[in-house]
N, C-alpha and C positions, 0 to 999 in steps of 0.2 A: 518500529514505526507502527503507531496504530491506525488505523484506519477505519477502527471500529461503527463511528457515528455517520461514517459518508458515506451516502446513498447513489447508488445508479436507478433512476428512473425510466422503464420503459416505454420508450415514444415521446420522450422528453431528452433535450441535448444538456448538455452540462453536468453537474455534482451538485451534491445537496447534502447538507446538514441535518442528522436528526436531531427538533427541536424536545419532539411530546411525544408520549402515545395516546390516542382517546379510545375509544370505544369501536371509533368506526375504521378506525386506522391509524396514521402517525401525521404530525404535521412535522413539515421541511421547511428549511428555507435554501434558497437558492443560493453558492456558494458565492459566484461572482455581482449578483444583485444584492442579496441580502432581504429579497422578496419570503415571506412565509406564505405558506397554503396545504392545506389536507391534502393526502393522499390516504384513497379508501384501501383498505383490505386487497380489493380483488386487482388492485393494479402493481404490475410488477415490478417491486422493489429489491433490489441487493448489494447489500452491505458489501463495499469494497474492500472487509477483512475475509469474504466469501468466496471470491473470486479468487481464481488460479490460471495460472501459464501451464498451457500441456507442454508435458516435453516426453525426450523416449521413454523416461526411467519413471518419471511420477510429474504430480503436478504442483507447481511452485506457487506458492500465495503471491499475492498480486504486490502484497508488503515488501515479500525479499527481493522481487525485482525492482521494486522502487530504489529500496537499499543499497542495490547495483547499480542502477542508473546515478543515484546521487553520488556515489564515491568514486565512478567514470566522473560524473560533470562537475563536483564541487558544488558549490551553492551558486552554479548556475543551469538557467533551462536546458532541457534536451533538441533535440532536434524540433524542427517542426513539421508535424506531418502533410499540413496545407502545401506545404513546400519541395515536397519529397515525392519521390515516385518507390512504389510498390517495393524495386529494389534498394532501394536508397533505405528505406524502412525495414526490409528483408537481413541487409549489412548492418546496421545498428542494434539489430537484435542478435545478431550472430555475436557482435562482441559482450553483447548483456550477459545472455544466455546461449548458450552453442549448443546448447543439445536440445532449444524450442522444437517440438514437431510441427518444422513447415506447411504438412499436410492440415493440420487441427487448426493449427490460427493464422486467421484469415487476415488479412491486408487491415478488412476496417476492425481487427481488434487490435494489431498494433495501434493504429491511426490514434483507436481511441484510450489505450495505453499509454500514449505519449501525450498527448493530447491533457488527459487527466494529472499525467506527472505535472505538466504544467501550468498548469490551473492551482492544482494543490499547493506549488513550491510558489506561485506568483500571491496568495492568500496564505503565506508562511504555516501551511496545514503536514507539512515531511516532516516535521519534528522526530525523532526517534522517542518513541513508547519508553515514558517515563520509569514505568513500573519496571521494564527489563532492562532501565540502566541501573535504577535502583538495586537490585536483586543480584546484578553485574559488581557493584558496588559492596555488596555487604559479602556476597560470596569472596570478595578478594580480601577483604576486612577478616572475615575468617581463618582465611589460609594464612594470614597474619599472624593473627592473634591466636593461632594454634600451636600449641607448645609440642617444638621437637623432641625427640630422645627420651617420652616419658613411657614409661611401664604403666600399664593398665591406665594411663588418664591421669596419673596424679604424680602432681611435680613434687619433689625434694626429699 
């Protein structure tokens, strides 16, 4: 899944596409609008391929939880958080991820973890990252096309 070009804006609700970069910073556009407008340098912007889920052992990109939540729900939404109480959202992550550090993430980063799957999947933006199906693809073409039982590499 890439999630390379979508931006979290802070002090701003929603997602956002990177369109450009200028000089003085990047122009976005709004994911669910479709509105563009600059965002300068000193305002803080991150790339939700940047973002990670603390858990005990290390911390999980924000992608391979998408990943899980999609193959939990199919090509339908997740939960919704407007609707959920703190435990309601607490149990839905324990079946995502079970080893999340409860302590590290907070209620309003599930909220807006689930929140954003939704947004993404309802703008057909979950797609799985072309390049690593591709690469998925060619590596099994490989093992294919690799000749058994040969001495040094060379058949007959």
């Amino acid at each position: 899944m890439n999630l390379e070009n979508i931006l979290a804006i802070r002090g701003k609700s929603g997602l956002y596409k990177l369109v450009a970069q200028s000089r003085a910073g990047v122009i976005v556009e709004s994911i669910p609008e479709g509105k563009r407008f600059p965002v300068n340098q000193t305002g803080n912007v991150s790339a939700l391929s940047e973002i990670a889920i603390y858990t005990y052992a290390e911390e999980v990109p924000l992608a391979e939880v998408y990943d899980k939540i999609a193959q939990k729900e199919g090509d339908q939404p997740t939960i919704d958080p407007k609707q959920c109480n703190e435990q309601e959202l607490r149990s839905y992550m324990d079946e995502i991820l079970p080893d999340y550090d409860e302590d590290r993430v907070y209620k309003s980063d599930l909220e807006k973890l689930f929140k954003w799957y939704n947004l993404l999947r309802q703008h057909d933006l979950l797609k799985p990252d072309q390049e690593a199906q591709e690469e998925e693809a060619s590596e099994a073409k490989e093992k294919q096309d690799t000749p058994k039982d040969t001495e040094d590499g060379a058949a007959g």
